[in-house]
N, C-alpha and C positions, 0 to 999 in steps of 0.2 A: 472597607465597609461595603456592604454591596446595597444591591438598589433599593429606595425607600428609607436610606438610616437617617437618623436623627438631623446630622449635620446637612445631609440635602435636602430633608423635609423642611427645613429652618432657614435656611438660607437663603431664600426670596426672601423670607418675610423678613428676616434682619434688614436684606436691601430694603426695601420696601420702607422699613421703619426708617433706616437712616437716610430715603429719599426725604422723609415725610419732616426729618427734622431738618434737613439743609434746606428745605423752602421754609421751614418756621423760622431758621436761621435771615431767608431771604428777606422774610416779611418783614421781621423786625428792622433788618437794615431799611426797607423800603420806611417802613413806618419814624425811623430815624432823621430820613433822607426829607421827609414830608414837616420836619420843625421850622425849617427855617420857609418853606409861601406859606405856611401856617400861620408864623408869627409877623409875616408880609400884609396878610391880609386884613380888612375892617374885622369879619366876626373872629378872628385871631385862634384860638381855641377853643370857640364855642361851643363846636360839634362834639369834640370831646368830651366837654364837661357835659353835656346834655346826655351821649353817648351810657359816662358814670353814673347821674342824675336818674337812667332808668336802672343803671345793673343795681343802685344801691335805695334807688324809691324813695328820691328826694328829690328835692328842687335842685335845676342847678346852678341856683344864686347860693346854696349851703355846701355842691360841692368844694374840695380843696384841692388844690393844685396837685398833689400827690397823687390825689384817687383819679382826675383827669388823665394824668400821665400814666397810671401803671392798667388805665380803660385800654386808651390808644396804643400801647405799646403791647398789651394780650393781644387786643384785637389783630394790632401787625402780624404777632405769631400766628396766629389762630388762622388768619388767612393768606400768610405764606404757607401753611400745613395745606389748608383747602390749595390751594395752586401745583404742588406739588400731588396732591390726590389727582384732581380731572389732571395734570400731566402723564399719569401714568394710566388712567382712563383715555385717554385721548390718543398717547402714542400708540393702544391696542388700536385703536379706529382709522386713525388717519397714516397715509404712509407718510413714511420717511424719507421726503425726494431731497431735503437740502437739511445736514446738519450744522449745528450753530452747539459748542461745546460740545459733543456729544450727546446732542437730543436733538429731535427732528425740529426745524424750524416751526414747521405749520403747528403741531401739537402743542407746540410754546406757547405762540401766538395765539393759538385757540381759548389756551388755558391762562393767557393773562387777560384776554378779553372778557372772557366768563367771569373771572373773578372779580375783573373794576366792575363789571356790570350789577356781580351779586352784591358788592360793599356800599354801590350809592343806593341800589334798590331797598336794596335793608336799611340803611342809616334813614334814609331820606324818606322812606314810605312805611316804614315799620318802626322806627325807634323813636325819630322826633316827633310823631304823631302820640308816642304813648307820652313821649316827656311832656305833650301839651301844654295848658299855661300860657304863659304874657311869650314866652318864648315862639310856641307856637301859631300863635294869632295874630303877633306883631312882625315875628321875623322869618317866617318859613321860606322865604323866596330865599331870603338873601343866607341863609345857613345850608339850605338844600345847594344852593349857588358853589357853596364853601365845601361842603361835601364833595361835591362831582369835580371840582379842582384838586382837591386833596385825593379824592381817589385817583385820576388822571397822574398824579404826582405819582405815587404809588405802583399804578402801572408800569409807566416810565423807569421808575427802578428795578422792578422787576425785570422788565425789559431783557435788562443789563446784566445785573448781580445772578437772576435765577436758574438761567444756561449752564453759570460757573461753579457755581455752591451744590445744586442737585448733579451737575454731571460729573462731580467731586464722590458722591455718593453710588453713582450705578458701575 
């Protein structure tokens, strides 16, 4: 085949896509990993159902346990996929001085940082605020509380799981 066929034109992106799903892979383990301080904690599942409560524009004393769970468990994918995106953003930017699975440490780290930061900023400042309601006027402190622990949780597996799953991929 010579230069520009098909198969080389294609071939990043195939990597690319299956970096993109070994961190949705990761997310969901993280988002897996995140059930049990979840169900540790006072607001237990709160965030979640509040989470469903906006994607489906109800209350979320009418969510059902089902639609809580299949919320939090896209969202894991949805932002193990975002992690794996600024990872491959990120490793064009920053060098590569120490590897951890076969991906730069720093760029990891960059990109797990980014992400808890985008998950509690969005939950906590953009979603509970639309779920509004007795949820929001009575319990904001203590759900946005819940939030940034669960995202922290979240992190932490990534941490771990995401070096392995995406360096499985490149």
């Amino acid at each position: 085949m010579g230069p520009g066929s098909l198969v080389q034109v294609a071939l990043p992106q195939l990597s690319f896509l299956t970096q993109i799903a070994a961190g949705a892979l990761a997310g969901l383990a993280a988002a897996v990993a995140m059930i049990l301080p979840m169900s540790r904690q006072p607001e237990g599942f709160t965030p979640a159902y509040i989470a469903a409560s906006v994607v489906r524009r109800t209350e979320p004393d009418d969510v059902r346990f089902v639609d809580a769970n299949v919320t939090h468990y896209s969202v894991g994918v949805l932002a193990g996929a975002l992690y794996a995106t600024v990872l491959a953003l990120s490793s064009a930017l920053f060098p590569t001085v120490v590897r951890m699975e076969g991906i730069g440490l720093v760029p990891h780290l960059v990109s797990v940082i980014l992400v808890v930061l985008f998950i509690y900023g969005f939950f906590a400042h953009i979603v509970l605020p639309r779920a509004g309601g007795r949820i929001y006027e009575e319990q904001a402190t203590a759900v946005r509380g819940q939030w940034l622990r669960s995202s922290l949780v979240f992190g932490a597996v990534l941490v771990v799981v995401g070096p392995g799953l995406v360096s499985l991929a490149v």
